[in-house]
C-alpha positions as CSV (number, residue, x, y, z in Angstrom):
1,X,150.0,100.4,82.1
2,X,149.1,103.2,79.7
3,X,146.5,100.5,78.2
4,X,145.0,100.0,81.5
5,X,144.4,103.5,82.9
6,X,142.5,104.0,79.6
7,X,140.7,101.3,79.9
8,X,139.5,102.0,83.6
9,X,138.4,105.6,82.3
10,X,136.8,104.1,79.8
11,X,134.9,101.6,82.2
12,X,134.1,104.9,85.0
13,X,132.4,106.5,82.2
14,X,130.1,103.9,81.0
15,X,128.9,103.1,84.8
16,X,128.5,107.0,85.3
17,X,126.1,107.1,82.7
18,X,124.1,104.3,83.5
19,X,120.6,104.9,83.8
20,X,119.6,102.7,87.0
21,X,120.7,101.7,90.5
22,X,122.5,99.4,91.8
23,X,122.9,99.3,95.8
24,X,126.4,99.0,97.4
25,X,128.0,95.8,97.8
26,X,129.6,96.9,101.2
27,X,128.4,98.2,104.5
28,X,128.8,101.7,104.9
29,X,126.4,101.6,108.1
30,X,128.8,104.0,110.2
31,X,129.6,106.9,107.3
32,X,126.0,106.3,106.2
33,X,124.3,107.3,109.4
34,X,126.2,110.6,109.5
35,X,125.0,111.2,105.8
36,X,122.4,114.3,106.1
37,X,119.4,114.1,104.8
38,X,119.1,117.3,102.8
39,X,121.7,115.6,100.4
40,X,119.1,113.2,98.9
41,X,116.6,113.9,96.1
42,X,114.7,110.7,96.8
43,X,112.6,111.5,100.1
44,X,115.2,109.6,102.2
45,X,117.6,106.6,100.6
46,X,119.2,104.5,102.9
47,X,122.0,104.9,100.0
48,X,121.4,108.3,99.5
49,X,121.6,111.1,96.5
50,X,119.2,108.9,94.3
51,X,117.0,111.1,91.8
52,X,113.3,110.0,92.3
53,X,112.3,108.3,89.1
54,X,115.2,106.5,89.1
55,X,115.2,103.0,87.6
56,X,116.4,100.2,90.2
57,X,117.6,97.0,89.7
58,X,115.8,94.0,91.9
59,X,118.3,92.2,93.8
60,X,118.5,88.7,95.2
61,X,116.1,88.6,98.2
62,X,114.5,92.3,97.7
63,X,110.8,92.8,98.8
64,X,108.3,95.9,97.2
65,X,108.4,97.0,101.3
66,X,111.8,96.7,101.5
67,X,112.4,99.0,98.2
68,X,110.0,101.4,99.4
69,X,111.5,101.4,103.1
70,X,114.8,101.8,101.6
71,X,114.0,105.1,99.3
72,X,111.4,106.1,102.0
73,X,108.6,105.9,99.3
74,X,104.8,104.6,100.1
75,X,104.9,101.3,99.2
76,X,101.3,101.1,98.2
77,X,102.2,104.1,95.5
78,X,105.1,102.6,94.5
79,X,103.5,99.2,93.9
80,X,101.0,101.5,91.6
81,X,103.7,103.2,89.8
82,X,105.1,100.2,88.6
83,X,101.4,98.5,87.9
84,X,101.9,95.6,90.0
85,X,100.1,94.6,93.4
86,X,102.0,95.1,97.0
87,X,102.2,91.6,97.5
88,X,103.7,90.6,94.3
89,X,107.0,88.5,94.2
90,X,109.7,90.6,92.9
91,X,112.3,88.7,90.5
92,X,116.2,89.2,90.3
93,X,116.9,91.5,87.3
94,X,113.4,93.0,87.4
95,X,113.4,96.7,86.9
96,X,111.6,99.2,88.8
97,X,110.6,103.3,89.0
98,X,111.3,104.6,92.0
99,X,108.6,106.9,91.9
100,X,104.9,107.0,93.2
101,X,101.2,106.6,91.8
102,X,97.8,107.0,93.6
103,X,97.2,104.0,94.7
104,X,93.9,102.0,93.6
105,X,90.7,102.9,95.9
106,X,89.5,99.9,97.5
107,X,86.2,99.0,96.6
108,X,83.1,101.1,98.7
109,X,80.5,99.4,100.2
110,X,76.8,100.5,100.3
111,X,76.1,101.6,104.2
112,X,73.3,100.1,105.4
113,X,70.5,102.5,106.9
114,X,70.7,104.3,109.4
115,X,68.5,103.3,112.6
116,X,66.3,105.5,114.1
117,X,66.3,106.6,117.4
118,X,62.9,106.7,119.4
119,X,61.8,108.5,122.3
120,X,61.3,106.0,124.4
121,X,65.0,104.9,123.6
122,X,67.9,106.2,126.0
123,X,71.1,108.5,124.8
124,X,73.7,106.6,123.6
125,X,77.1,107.0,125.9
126,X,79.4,108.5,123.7
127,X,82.5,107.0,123.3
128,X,86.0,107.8,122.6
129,X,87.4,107.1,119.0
130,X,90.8,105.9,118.8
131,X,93.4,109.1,117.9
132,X,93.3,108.9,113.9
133,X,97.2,109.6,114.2
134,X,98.4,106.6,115.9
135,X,96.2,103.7,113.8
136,X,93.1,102.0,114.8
137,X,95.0,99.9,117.9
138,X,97.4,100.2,121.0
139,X,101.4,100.5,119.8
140,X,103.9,98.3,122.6
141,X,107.2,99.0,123.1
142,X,109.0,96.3,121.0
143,X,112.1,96.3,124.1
144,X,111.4,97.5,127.6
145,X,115.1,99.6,127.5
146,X,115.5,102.9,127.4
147,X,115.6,105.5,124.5
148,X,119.1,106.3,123.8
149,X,119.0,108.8,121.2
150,X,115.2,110.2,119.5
151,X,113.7,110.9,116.8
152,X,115.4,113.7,114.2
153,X,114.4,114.5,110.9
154,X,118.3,115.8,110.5
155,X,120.4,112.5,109.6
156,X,118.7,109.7,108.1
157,X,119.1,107.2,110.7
158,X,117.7,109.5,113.3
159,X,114.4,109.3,111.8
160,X,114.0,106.5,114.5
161,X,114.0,105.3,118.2
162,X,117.7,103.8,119.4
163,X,116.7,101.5,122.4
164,X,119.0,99.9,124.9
165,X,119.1,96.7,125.1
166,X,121.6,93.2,125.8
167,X,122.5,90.9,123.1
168,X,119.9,88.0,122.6
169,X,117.1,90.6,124.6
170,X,113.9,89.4,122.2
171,X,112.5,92.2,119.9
172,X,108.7,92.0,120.0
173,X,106.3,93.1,117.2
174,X,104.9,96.8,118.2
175,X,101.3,96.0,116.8
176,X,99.8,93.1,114.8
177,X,100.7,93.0,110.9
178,X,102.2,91.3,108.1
179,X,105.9,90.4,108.2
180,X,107.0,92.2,104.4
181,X,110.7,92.4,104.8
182,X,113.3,90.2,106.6
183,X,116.4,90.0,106.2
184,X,120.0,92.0,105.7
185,X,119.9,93.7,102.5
186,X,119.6,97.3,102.8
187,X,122.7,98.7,104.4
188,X,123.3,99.8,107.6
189,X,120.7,98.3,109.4
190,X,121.7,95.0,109.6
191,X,119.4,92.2,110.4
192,X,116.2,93.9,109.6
193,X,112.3,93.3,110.3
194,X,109.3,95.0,108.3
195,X,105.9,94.5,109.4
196,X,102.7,96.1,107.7
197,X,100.0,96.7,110.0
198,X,97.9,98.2,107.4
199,X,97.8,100.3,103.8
200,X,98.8,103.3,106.3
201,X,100.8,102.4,109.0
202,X,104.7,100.1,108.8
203,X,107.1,99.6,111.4
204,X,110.8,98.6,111.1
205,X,113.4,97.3,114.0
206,X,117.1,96.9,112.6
207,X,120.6,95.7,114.1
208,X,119.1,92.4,115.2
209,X,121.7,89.4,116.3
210,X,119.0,87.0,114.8
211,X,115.5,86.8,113.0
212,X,112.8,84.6,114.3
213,X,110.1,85.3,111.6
214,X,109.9,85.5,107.5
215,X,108.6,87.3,105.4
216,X,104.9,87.1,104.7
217,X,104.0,86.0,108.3
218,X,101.3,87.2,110.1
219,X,102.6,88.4,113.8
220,X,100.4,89.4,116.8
221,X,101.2,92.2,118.9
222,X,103.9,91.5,121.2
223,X,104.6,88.0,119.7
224,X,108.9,87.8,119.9
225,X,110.1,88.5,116.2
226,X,114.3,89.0,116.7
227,X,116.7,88.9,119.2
228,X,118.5,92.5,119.7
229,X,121.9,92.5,118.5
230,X,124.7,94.7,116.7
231,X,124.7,94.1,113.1
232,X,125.4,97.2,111.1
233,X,126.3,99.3,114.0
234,X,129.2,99.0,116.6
235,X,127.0,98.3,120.0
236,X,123.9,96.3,121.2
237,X,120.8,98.4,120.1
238,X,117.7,98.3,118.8
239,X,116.6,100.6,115.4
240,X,112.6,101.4,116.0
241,X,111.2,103.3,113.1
242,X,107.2,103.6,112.4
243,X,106.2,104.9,109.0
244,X,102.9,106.5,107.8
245,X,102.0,106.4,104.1
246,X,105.9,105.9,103.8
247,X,106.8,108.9,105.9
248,X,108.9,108.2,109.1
249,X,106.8,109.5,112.5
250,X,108.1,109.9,115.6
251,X,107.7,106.5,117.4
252,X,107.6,108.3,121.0
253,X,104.6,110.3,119.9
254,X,102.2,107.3,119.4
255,X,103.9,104.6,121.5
256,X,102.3,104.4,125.6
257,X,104.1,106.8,128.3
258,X,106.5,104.9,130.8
């Protein structure tokens, strides 16, 4: 007995001092979303208490989006951080920083001329950018039930919409994008959908009873991408997050009135 307690102290210090991450094996999705926020020194772990510039350990399945979704990091500066492109295939066993780099500037076109008006030409009718806050289309509601708790920057699974909904209810995409994540690896969220709309603007829907897409598919707006459900949580619901530059937004404040 004596030969075993030593050994088990021996074996708590070495993983104590181990230099990178490695993400629970079990789900901890109730204690987790009472964990607060101000606990973390990433910007948000899903996990919690991680020290940015931590080195993580690529699991089975991962995705760049889902990593940076999970530590709340852009995904586009983490990508650079690690000098490897957004889309790149990540490998079981590969090791990355959690941290975040400027991302590359995308190449700037020449503008052509500008046309000149003349007088015999009429005013042009002026018209109404899109708001520069909510992305260059028209968000949808990704269920048609009602909000059951808001947004809160407090806990971090209040950093969302929690919309009502009946087991099997199809989850629709909220705007067109690129599926980047799907799948039930980050705890707490159970089945779990990323889409990339853009280099800005991400949106996630979690506790899905099923998935209908993969990752790396291209979705239209309001084309059916899970069916709601109650994995990782105790009732049927759906988890709506939207993310800009990697930073969780209020959905209400960009999503249409009703």
């Amino acid at each position: 007995m004596v030969g075993r307690s030593f050994s088990a102290c021996v074996i708590t210090v070495v993983l104590a001092s181990c230099a990178s991450y490695q993400p629970p094996l079990s789900d901890k999705s109730r204690a987790v979303e009472k964990t607060p926020v101000t606990v973390r020194m990433t910007p948000g772990s899903v996990e919690g208490g991680i020290p940015k510039g931590t080195r993580y350990v690529v699991q089975s399945g991962d995705t760049l989006y889902g990593v940076a979704f999970r530590f709340e990091l852009d995904p586009e500066g983490l990508a650079a951080a690690n000098r490897i492109a957004p889309f790149a295939q990540l490998k079981s066993g590969q090791s990355l920083t959690l941290s975040e780099a400027a991302a590359p500037q995308s190449p700037i076109t020449k503008p052509s001329p500008p046309k000149v008006a003349t007088a015999t030409q009429p005013a042009p009718t002026a018209v109404k950018a899109a708001p520069i806050a909510s992305g260059p289309w028209s968000w949808q509601w990704p269920v048609p039930g009602k909000v059951l708790s808001g947004f809160s920057s407090k806990e971090r699974f209040s950093r969302s919409v929690r919309l009502q909904g009946q087991t099997g209810d199809p989850v629709k995409a909220a705007a067109p994008g690129r599926v980047v994540y799907a799948g039930d690896g980050l705890v707490g969220l159970g089945n779990l959908v990323l889409i990339r709309h853009d280099e800005t603007w991400l949106s996630a829907y979690g506790h899905n009873q099923s998935l209908q897409v993969q990752t790396n598919q291209t979705v239209a707006a309001g084309q059916t991408i899970a069916t709601l459900g109650a994995t990782g949580t105790d009732t049927p619901k759906l988890h709506f997050e939207i993310r800009r530059d990697g930073n969780p937004v209020d959905p209400l404040s960009v999503l249409p009135s009703r």
